[in-house]
Residue frames as qw, qx, qy, qz and C-alpha x, y, z in Angstrom:
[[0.263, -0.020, 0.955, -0.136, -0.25, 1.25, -6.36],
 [0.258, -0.177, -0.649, -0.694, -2.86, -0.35, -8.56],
 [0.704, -0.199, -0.095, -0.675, -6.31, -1.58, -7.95],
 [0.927, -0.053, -0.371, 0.003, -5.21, -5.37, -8.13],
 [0.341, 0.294, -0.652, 0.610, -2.77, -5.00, -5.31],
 [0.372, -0.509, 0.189, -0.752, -5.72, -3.90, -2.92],
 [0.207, -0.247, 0.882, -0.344, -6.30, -6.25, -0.01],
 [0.320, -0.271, -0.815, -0.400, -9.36, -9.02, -0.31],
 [0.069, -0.444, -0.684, 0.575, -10.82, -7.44, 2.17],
 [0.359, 0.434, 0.267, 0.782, -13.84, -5.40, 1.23],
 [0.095, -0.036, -0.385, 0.917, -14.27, -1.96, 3.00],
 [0.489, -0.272, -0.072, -0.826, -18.22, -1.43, 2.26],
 [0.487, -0.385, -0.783, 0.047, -19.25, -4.82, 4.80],
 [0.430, -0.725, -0.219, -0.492, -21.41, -3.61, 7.54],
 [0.152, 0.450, -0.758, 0.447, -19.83, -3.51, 10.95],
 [0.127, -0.209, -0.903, 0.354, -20.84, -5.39, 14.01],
 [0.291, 0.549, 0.352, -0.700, -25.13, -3.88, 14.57],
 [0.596, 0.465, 0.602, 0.257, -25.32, -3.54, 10.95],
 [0.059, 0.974, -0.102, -0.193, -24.24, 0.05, 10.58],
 [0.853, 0.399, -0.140, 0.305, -21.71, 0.88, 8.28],
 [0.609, -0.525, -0.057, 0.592, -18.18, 1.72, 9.36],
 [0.097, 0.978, 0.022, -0.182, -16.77, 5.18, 9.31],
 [0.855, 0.470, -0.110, 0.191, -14.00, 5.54, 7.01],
 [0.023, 0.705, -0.676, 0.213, -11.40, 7.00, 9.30],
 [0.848, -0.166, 0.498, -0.076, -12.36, 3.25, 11.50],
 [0.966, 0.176, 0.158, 0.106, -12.01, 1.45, 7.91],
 [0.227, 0.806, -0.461, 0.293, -8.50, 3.66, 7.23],
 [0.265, -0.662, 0.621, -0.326, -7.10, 2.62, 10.77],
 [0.893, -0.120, 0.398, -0.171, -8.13, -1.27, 10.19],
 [0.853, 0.504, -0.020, 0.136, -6.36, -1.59, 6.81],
 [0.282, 0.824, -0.456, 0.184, -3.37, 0.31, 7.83],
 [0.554, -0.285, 0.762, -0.175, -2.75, -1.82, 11.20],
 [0.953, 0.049, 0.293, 0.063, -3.30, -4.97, 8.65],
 [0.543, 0.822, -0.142, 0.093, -0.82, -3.44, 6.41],
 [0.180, -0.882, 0.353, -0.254, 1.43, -2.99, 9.05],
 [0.845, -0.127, 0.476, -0.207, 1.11, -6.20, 10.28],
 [0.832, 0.542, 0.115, 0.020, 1.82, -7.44, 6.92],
 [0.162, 0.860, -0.397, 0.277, 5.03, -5.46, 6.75],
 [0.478, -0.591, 0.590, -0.274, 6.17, -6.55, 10.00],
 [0.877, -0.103, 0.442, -0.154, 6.04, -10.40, 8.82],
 [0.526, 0.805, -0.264, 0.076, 7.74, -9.29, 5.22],
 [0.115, -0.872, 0.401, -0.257, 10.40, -7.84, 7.57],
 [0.447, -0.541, 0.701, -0.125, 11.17, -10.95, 9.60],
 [0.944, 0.071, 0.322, 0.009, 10.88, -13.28, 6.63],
 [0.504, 0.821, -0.211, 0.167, 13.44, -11.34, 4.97],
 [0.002, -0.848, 0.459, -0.266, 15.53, -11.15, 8.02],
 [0.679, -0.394, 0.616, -0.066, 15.82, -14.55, 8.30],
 [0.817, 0.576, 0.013, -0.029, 16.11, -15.59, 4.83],
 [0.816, -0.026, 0.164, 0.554, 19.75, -16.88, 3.69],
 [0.140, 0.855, -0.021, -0.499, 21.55, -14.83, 2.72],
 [0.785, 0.470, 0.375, 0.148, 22.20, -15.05, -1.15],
 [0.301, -0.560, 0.153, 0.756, 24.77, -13.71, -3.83],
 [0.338, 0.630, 0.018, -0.699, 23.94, -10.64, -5.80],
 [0.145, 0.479, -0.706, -0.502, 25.26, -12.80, -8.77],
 [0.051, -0.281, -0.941, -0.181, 22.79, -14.63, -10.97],
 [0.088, 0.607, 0.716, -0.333, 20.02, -12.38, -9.69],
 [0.354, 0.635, 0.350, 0.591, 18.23, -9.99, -11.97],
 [0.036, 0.925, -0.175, 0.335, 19.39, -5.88, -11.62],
 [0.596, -0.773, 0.201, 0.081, 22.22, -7.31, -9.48]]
């Protein structure tokens, strides 16, 4: 995955106190948004018409 895919979030803000956060903290925040992200993919796919393969590109 590239750089320009990376979320717009960025990982050196300070946390709540002004201390920065520890990277396993900023690991477990990005992955749970990731997830999250997934998960909403998932159920816009799985409700999405379904379509035929014909007319669409590699199909």
């Amino acid at each position: 995955m590239s750089q320009e895919a990376a979320p717009e979030q960025a990982v050196d803000i300070p946390a709540q106190g002004g201390r920065p956060k520890g990277l396993l903290q900023q690991m477990e925040e990005l992955m749970a948004a990731l997830n999250a992200d997934l998960s909403q993919l998932d159920a816009d796919l799985q409700s999405a018409p379904r379509t035929s393969a014909e007319g669409t590109p590699g199909g």
